[in-house]
N, CA, C and O atoms as a MOPAC input file, in Angstrom:
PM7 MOZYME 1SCF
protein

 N      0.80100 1    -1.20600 1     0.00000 1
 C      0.00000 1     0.00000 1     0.00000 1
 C      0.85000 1     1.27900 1     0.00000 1
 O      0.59300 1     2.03700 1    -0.93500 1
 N      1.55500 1     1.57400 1     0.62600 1
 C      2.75400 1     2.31500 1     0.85900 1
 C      3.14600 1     2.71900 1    -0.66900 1
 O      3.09900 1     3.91300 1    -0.96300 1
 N      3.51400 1     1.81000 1    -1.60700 1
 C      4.49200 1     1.51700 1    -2.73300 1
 C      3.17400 1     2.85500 1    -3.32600 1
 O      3.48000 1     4.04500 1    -3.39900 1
 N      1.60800 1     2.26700 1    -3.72400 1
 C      0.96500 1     2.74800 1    -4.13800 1
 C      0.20200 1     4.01800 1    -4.14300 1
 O     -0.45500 1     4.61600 1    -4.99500 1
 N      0.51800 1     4.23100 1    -2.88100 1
 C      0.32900 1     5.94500 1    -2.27000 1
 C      1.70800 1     6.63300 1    -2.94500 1
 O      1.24700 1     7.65000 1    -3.46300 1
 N      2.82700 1     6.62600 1    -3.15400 1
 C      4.17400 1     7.34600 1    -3.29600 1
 C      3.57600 1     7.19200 1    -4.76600 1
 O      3.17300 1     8.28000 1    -5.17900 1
 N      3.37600 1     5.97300 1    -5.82200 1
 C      3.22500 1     6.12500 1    -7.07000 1
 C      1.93000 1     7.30000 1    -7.65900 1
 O      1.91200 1     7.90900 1    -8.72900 1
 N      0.81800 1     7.33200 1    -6.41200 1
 C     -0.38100 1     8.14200 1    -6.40400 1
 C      0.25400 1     9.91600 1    -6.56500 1
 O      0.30700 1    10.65600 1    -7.54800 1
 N      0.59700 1    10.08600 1    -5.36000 1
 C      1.36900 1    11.46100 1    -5.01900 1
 C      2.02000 1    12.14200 1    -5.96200 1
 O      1.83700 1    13.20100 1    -6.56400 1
 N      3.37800 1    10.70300 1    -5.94900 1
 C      4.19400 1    11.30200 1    -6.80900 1
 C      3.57200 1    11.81800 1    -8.02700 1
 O      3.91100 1    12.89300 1    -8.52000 1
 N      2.67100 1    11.07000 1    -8.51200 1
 C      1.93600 1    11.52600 1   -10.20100 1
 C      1.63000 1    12.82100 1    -9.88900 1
 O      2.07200 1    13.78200 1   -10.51900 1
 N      0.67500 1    12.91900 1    -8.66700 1
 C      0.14600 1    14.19000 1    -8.68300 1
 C      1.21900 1    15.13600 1    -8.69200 1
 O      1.21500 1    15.90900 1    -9.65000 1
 N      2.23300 1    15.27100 1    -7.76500 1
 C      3.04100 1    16.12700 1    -7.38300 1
 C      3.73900 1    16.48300 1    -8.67600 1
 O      3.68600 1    17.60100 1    -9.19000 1
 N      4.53200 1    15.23400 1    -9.26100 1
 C      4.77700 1    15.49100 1   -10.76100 1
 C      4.18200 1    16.04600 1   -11.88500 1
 O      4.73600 1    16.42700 1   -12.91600 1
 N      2.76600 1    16.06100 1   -11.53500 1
 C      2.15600 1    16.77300 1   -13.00000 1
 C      1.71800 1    18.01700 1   -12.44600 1
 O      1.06500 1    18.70600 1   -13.22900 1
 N      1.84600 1    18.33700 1   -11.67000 1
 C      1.84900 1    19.77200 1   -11.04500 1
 C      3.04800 1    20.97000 1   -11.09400 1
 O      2.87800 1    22.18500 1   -11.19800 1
 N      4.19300 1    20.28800 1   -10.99300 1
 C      5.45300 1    20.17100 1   -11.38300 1
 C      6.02000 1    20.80900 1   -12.12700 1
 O      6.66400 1    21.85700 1   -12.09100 1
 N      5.61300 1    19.77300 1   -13.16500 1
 C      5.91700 1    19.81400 1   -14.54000 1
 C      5.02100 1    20.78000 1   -15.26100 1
 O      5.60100 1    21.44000 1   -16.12300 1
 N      3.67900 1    21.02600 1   -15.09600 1
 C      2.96300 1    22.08400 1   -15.76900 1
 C      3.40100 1    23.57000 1   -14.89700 1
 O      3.30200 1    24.62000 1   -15.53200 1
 N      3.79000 1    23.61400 1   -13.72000 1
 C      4.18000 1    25.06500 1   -13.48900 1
 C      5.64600 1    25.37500 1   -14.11900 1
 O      5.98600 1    26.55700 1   -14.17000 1
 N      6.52400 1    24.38400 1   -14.59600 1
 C      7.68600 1    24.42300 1   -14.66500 1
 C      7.83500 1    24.84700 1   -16.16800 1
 O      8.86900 1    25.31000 1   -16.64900 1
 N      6.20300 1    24.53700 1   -17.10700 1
 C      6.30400 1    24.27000 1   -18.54900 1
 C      6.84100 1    23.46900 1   -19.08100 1
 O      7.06100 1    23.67000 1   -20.27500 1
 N      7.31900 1    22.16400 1   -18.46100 1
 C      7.39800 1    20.86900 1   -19.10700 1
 C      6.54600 1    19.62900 1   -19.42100 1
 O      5.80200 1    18.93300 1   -18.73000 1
 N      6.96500 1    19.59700 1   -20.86300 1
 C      6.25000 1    18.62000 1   -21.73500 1
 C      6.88300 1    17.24700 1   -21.05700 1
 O      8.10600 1    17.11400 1   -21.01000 1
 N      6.10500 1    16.36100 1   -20.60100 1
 C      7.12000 1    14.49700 1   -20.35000 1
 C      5.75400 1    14.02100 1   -20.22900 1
 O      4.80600 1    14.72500 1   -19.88100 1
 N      5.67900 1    12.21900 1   -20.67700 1
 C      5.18300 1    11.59800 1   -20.54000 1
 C      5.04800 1    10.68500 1   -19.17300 1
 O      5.94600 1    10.36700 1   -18.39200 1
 N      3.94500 1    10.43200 1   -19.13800 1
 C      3.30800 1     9.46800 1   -17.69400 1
 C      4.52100 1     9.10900 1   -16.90200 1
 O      4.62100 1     9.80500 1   -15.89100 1
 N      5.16700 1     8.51300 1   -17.00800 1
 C      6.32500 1     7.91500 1   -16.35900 1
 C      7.21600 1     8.76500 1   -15.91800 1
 O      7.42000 1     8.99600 1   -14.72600 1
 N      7.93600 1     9.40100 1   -17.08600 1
 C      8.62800 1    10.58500 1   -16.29900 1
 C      8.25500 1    11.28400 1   -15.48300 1
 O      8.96000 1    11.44200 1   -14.48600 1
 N      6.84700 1    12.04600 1   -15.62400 1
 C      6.06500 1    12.66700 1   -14.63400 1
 C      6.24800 1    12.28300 1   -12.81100 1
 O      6.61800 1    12.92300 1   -11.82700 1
 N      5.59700 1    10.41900 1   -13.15500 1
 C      5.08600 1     9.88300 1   -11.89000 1
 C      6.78200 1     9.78900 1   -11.00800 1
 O      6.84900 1     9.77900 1    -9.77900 1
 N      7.91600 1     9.73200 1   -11.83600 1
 C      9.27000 1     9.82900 1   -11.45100 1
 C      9.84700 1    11.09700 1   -11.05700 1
 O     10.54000 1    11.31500 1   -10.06400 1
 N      9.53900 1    11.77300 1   -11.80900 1
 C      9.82100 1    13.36600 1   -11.21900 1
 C      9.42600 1    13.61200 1    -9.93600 1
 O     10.17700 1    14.14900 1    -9.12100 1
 N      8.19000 1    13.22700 1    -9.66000 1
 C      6.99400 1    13.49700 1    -8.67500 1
 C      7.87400 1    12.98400 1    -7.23600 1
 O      8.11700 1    13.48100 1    -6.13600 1
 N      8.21800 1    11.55900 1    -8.02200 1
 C      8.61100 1    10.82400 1    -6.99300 1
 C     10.34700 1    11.12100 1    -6.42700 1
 O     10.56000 1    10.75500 1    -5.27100 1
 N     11.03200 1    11.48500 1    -6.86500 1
 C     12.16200 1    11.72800 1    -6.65000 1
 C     12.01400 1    13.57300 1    -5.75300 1
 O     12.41800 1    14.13600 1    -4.73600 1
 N     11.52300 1    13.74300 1    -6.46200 1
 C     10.82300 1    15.26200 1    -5.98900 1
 C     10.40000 1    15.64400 1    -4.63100 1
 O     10.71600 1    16.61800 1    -3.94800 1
 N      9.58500 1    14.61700 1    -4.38900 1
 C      9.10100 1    14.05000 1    -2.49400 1
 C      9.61000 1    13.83900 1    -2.11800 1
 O      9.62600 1    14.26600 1    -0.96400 1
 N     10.82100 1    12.82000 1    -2.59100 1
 C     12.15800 1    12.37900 1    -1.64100 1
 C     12.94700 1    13.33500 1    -1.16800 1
 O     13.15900 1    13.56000 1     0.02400 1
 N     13.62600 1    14.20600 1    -2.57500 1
 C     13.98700 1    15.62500 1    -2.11000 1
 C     13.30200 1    16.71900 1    -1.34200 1
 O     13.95600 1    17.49800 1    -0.64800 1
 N     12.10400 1    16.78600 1    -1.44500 1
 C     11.30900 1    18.17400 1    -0.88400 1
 C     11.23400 1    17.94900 1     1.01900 1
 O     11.49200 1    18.66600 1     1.98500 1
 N     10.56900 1    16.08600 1     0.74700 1
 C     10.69600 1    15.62600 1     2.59900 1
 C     12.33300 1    15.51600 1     3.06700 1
 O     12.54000 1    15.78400 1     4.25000 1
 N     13.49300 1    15.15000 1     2.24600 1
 C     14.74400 1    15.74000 1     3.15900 1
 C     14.84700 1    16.70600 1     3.35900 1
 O     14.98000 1    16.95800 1     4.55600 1
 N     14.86000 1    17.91800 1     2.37500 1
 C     15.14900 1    19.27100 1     3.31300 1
 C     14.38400 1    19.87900 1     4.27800 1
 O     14.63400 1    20.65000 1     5.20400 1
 N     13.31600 1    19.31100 1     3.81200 1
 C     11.87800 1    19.77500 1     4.40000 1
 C     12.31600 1    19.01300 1     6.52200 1
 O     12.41600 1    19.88100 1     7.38900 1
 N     12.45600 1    17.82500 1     6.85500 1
 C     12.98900 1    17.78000 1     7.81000 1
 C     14.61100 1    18.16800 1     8.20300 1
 O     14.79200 1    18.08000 1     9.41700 1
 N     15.76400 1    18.55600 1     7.47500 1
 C     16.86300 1    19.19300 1     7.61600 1
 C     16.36700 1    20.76500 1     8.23500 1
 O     16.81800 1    21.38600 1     9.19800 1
 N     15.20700 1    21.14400 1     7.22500 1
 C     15.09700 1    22.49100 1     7.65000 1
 C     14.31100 1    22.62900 1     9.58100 1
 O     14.50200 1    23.32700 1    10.57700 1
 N     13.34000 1    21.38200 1     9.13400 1
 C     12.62100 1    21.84300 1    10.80800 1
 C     13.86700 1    20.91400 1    11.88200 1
 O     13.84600 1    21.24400 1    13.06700 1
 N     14.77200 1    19.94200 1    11.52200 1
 C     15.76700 1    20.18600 1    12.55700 1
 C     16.35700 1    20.90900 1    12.71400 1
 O     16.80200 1    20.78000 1    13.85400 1
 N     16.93700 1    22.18400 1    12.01200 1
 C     17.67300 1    23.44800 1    12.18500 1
 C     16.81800 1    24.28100 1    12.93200 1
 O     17.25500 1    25.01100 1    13.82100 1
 N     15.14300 1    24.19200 1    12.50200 1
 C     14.65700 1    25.45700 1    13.91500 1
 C     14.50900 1    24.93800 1    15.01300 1
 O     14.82300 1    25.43100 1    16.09600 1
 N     13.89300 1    23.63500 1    14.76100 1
 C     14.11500 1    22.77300 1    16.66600 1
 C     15.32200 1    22.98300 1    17.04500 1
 O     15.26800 1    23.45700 1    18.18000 1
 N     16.03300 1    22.91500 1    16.81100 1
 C     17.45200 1    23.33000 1    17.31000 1
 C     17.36800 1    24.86700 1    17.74900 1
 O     17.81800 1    25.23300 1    18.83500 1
 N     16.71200 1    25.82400 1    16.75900 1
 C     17.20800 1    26.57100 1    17.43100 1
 C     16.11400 1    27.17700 1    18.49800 1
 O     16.32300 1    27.85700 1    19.50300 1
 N     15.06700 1    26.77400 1    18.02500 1
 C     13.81000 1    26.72000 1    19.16600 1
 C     14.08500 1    26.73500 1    20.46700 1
 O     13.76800 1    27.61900 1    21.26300 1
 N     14.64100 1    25.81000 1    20.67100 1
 C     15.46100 1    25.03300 1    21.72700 1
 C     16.48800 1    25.98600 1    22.59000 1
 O     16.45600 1    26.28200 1    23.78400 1
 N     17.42600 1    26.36400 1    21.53500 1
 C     18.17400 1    27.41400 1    22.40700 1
 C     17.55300 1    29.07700 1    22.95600 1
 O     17.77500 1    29.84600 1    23.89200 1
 N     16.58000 1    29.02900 1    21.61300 1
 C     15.69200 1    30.46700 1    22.55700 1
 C     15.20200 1    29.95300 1    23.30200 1
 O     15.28900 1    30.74600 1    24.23900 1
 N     14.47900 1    28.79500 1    23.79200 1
 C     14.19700 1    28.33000 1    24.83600 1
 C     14.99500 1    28.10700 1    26.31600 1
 O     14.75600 1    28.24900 1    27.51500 1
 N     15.76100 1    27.80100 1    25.70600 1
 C     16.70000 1    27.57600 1    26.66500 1
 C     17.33900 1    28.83100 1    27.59400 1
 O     17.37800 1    28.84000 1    28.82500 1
 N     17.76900 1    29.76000 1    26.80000 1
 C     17.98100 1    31.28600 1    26.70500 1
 C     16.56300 1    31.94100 1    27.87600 1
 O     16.68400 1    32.60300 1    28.90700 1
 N     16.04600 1    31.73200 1    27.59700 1
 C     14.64200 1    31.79400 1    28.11300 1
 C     14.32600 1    31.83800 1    29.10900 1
 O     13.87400 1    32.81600 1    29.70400 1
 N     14.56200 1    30.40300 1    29.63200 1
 C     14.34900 1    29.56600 1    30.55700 1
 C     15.59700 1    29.89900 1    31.48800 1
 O     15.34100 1    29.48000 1    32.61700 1
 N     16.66000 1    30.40600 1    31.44500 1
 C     17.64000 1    30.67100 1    32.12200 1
 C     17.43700 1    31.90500 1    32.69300 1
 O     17.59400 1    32.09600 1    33.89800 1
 N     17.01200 1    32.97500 1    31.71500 1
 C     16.49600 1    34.47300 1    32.18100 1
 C     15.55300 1    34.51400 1    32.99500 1
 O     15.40200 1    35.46200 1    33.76600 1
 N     14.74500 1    33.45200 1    32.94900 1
 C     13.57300 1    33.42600 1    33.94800 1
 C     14.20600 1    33.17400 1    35.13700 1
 O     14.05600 1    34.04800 1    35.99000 1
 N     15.18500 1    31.77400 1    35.56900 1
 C     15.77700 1    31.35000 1    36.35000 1
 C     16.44500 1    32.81000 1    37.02500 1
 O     16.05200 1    33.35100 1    38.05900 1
 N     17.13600 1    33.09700 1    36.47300 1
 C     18.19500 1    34.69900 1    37.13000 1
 C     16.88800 1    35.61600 1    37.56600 1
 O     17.01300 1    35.83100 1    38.77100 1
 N     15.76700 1    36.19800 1    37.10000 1
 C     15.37700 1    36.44800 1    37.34000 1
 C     14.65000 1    35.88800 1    38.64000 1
 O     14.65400 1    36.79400 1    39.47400 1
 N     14.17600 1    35.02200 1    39.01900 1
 C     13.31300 1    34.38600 1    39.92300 1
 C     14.65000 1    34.47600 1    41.57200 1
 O     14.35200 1    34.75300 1    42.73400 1
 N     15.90600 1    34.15800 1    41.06100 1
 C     17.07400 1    34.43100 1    42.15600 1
 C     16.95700 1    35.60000 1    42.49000 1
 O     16.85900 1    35.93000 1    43.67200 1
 N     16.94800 1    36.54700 1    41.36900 1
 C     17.37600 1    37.69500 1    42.40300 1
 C     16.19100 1    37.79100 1    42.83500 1
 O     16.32900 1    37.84400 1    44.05700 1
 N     14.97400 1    37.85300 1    42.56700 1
 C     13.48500 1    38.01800 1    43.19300 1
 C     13.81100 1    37.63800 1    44.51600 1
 O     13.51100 1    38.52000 1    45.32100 1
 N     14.50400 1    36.26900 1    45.19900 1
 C     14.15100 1    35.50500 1    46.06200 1
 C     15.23400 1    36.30600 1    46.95200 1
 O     14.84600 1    36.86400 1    47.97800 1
 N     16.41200 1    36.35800 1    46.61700 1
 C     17.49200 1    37.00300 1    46.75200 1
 C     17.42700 1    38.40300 1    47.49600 1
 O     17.93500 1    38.60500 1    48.59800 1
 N     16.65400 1    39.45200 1    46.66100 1
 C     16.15600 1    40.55100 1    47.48500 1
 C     15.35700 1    40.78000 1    48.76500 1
 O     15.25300 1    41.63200 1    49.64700 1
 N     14.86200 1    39.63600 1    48.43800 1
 C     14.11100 1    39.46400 1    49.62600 1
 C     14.72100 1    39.13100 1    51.41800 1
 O     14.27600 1    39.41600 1    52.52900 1
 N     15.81900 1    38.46700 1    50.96500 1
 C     16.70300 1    38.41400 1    52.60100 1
 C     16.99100 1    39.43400 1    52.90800 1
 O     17.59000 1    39.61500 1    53.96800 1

């Protein structure tokens, strides 16, 4: 089933593709374009959201530390 969803997609994705791109190809090339196309678009596509989780993470983190300093001296002033 798997095999047949990627051959589904890919067609679509490929003839979508290929008509914004203004290329003429037949069925096959299309459903191959499509498909190589997904392969490429979902790697960068997760390369890119591990680069903002990453950096998500460090504004978070950043964050979460300022709060911390903050909450010390809060407690801090108080003696």
């Amino acid at each position: 089933m798997p095999v047949l969803f990627l051959i589904i997609v890919g067609a679509a994705a490929g003839f979508i593709a290929t008509r914004i791109m203004e290329m003429k190809t037949d069925l096959v090339t299309t459903v191959v374009i499509g498909m190589f196309g997904a392969l490429i678009g979902g790697l960068v596509l997760r390369f890119l959201l591990m680069l903002s989780g990453v950096a998500a993470g460090f504004v978070g983190a950043i964050l979460g530390a300022m709060l911390l300093i903050w909450a010390w001296k809060a407690l801090s002033a108080r003696k």
